[in-house]
Every structure is written in C-alpha cells, then in structure tokens.
N, C-alpha and C positions, 0 to 999 in steps of 0.2 A: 452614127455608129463608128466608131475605132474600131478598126481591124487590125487584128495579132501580130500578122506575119504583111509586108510588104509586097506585091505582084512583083513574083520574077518569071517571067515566061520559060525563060531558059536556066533555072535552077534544076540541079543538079539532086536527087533523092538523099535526103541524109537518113543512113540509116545507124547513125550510133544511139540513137535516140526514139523514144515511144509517142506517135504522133497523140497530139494534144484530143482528150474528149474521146480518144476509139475504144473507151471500155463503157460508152455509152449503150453499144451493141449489145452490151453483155448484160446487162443487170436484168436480176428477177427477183422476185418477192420470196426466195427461198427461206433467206434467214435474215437477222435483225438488223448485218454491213451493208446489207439492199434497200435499207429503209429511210425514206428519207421528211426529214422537219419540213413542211414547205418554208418558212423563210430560208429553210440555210440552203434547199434549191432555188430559191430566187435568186438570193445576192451571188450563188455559185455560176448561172446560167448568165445573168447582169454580168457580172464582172469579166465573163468571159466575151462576152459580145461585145462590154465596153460603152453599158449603159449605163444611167444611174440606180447604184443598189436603193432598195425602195427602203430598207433600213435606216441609211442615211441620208434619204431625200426626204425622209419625215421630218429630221431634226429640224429643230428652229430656222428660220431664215429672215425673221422679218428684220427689217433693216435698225429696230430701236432695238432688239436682243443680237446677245455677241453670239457669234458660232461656235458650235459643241468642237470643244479641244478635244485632242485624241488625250490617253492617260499618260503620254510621256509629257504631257502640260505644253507642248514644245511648238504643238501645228492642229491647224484647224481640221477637223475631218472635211475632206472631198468627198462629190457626193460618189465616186468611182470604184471607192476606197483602196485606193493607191497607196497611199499615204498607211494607213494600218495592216497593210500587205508589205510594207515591206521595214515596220517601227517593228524595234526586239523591247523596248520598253515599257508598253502597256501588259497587263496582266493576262491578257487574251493569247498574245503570241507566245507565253508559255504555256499556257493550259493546253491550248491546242496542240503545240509538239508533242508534250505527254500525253495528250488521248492517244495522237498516230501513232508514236513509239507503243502504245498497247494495243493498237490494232496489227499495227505490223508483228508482234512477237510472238501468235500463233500461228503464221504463215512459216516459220525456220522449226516450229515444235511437229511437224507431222510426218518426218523422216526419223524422231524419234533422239532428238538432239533437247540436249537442256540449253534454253532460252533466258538468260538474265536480264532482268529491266534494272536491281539494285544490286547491289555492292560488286560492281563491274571496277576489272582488276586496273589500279591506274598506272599509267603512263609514267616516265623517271619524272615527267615533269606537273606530278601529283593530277591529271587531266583525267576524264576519265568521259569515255562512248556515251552512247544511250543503250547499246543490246551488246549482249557478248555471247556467242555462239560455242559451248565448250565443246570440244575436240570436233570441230565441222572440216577443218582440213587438215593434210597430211602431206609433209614432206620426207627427204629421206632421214632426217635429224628423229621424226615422229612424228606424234600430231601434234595440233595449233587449235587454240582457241582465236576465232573469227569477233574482233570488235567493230562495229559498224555506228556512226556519227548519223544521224539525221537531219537534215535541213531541208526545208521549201522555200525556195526563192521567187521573184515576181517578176514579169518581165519588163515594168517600167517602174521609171524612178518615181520616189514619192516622198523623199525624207532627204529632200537636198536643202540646207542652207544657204551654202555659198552662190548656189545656181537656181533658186524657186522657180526662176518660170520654166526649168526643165520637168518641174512635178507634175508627171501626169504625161510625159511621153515614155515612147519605148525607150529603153537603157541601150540597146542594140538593135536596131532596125533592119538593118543587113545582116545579123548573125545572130538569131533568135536563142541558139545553144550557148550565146557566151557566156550567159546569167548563170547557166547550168556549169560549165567548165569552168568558170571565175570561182563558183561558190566551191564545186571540188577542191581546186588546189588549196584554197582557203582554210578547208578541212585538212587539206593534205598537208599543210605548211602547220597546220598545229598541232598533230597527231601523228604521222605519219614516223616522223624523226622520234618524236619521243618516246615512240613504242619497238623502234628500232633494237633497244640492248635489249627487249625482253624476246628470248627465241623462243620462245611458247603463244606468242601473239601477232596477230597479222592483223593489219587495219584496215578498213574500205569505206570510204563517204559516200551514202545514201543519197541522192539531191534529185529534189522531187520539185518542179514552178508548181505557181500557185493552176495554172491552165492544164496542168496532170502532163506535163512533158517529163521525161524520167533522163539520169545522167547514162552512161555507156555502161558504167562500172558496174552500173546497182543493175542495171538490163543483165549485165554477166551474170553477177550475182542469183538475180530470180530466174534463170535459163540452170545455171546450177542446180538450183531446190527441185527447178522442172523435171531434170533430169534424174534426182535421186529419188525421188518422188516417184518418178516413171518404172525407175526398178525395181524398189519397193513392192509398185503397185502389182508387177508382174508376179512376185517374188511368193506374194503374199496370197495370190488367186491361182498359186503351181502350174501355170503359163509361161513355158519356157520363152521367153523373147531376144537374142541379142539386138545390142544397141543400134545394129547398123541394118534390120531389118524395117521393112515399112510398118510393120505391127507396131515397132515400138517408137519410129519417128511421131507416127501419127498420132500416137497416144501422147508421149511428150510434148508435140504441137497442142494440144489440147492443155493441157497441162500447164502449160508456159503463158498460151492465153488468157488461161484460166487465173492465174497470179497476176499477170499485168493487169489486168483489167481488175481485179480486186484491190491491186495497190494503186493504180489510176482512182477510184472509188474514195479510199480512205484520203488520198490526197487532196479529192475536190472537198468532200468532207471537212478536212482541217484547213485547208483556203475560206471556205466559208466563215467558220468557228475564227477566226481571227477576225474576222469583220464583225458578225454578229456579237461576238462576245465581249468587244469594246461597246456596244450599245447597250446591251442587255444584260451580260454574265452568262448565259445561256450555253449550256456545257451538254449534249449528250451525253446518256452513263454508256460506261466502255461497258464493251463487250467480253467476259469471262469466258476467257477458255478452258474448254475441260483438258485434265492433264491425265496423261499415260505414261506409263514408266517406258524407259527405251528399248526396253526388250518388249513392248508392246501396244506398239502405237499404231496398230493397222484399224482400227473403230477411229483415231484421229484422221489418217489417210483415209480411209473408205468418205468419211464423211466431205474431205477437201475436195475429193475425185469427183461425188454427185454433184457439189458446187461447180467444180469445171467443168461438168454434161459430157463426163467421161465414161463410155458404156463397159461393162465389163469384159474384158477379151475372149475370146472363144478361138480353137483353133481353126483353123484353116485349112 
C-alpha cells in the first residue's frame, strides 16, 4: 500500500487546508450527491489507499497484447491510475471538470445569488472562469461579480517524460499542500492579472486534489457561503441571531461543515470520473438544480440546511 502523506512525528497541524476523506463522516442517502456507482467507489477508495484500481487492472496485460494507452496516445495506463489523474488530454479529464463545475454551481445559488456556468464575462485577455458569481461581493467602488477557475490536482506525478521512473511517486513528499498552492498560482498567473482592468470582477482559484484536500482560498470562499447562508437562515425563520453569539456560531459550524463535506463528495466523485471514464465513457448525469429568483430562495436554503442536519433555531 502507498501512503499519502510521509510519518512526521513532529509535524506541525496545517490548518490552511480540508484534511483528505473527512467528509466521509458525513454522507447520507438524503439526496442523489450521496449516491454512489460502485466502481467509481472503488477506483475512488483504490486510488486513495494507493492500490490498484480494479478498472484498470482488468485491462489487458498479457505479455503478446500492448497495454491500453491512456487517450492522449502518449503513456500506457498504470494500474494506479496516476497517469490519468493527472493527463488534461484524454476526454475524460474534461467531462469530469464540467460535471464538478455543475455540481458545485448550486452550492453559491442558495443565498439567492445568480450562478453562471456559460457566457462568463472574459478577462482583457479573451480567458474566461468556469462560474461567475454576479454581484456576491462588495467593495467601496460597489459590487463585484466573483469569477472562480476550477482545478483538481493529484498528488503524484504520472505524465512525466523527461523523468518516467518518477511516474507513480508523490510530487511532494514533504509538502503534500504544494500540488495545491502550485496549482493556485498557476490559476493565479493566468487569470488574476487579466481580470485586474475590469473593476467589476474579482478572481479566486478553486483547487480541489484528487484525495479531496481543498486550497486556503476556496476553504475562504465556502466559510463565506457558510456564513451568508447562516444569516439568511436566521433571517428567514424571524430568529434574531447576531453574528458573534453562540446561536449563530454553531449554526454556521454546521453549515460550513455542511459544504465542505459536500464539495469533498463532488471532488471524490470527479477523481473518480477521470479514471473511469478513460475506460468506459461512463459519465454520471448531473444533478439539476431547481432555481429561485433572488428575492426568493429560502425553499433553496431550507433544503441545503436539512442537508447540513441543521435544526431549526428556537429561542433560548
């Protein structure tokens, strides 16, 4: 078995980061994001452990047939799948960002905000997000619409040329978060600047591993919804709460968990779907979300709240 993370006895807690697999705790058979294909829990749980996915230890292997190429034509599939965890050239590694990008765009619709997946406003340098959040923040100029980039990244290499026999170890062994802050700036150096002359737009990179470790930014980000969400909820149930009372921590602790652990979900999810889907095509159909106008999204909220096993407030 391959192990994730290296034994450091005396490491240090990081907490910029959503530890890998903790929204295991959470899943119930409530609604359809809790449901899962058995193979794409196999190759999901395999790959985290760092066995061989049983997908691709079926393919061929006898020694008079060639081994199954991944779709970029480029490299053989490992049986790990390393190698298609972390190729952008097979068909698979696109289908599956667009499923996430529509699983993730009703998580930002429940505070009553319009969510765009298409004709997101582009950058000077014609680039253009995955979601665009219109008017989600505010500065003293006005409000901003929020554009947000999606990536998942992997924690070991698998598409090295110059170096193959590095395919198939960690990328950072000592600094499991690098994959994550690498892929950030990455976003950050191609988005960030070019959305800079437009003062109506703010950018932030999403960056999700394939092990459901989450970036700092995008933890911000879903601590935000948590908290608007949180007021909302009060808002809406005539439960006076301020922010800084324990009524309204604890409901937003819930609330916060409540989202991580569902984008943890969607994340193992499309880890999967990029494996699987170079063998088979095998696409789960997204999930539709019902829509509210923004002056009316508390049946949206009510329903994300029973999701996070958030009880209704009562006074005290």
């Amino acid at each position: 078995m391959r192990a994730l993370e290296p034994q450091e006895p005396n490491a240090k807690p990081r907490n910029l980061t959503w530890k890998p697999m903790s929204w295991l705790g959470h899943i119930s058979p409530r609604g359809p994001e809790a449901a899962w294909v058995l193979p794409l829990w196999q190759t999901f749980v395999c790959t985290a452990l760092g066995v061989p996915v049983p997908v691709l230890a079926a393919l061929p292997t006898q020694p008079n047939l060639p081994r199954v190429k991944c779709g970029c034509k480029q490299f053989d599939l490992d049986f790990y799948g390393d190698h298609v965890s972390t190729c952008i050239a097979h068909s698979g590694a696109t289908k599956s960002h667009d499923w996430m990008v529509g699983q993730l765009r009703p998580l930002f619709q429940t505070t009553g905000h319009k969510v765009k997946t298409q004709g997101i406003t582009q950058s000077s340098g014609f680039k253009r997000g995955d979601l665009e959040i219109i008017n989600y923040l505010q500065d003293a100029a006005g409000k901003r619409n929020l554009v947000i980039d999606v990536s998942i990244t992997h924690d070991r290499i698998g598409s090295s040329k110059s170096n193959p026999h590095l395919n198939g170890t960690l990328s950072h062994p000592n600094a499991p978060d690098a994959p994550l802050n690498q892929a950030a700036q990455r976003k950050v150096h191609k988005y960030r600047n070019a959305y800079a002359n437009n003062h109506t737009i703010s950018f932030l990179p999403a960056i999700i591993s394939t092990s459901t470790r989450m970036h700092g930014e995008f933890l911000r980000l879903i601590f935000l919804q948590a908290h608007r969400e949180t007021e909302d909820y009060f808002r809406f149930t005539g439960v006076p709460a301020h922010s800084t009372t324990d009524m309204f921590r604890f409901r937003r602790a819930a609330f916060y968990s409540g989202l991580k652990s569902k984008v943890g979900l969607i994340a193992a999810k499309t880890a999967a779907l990029r494996v699987n889907m170079n063998t088979d095509g095998c696409l789960l159909a997204s999930h539709v979300a019902s829509h509210f106008p923004p002056t009316s999204h508390a049946p949206s909220l009510l329903i994300s709240s029973l999701s996070h096993h958030v009880r209704p407030p009562c006074m005290y």
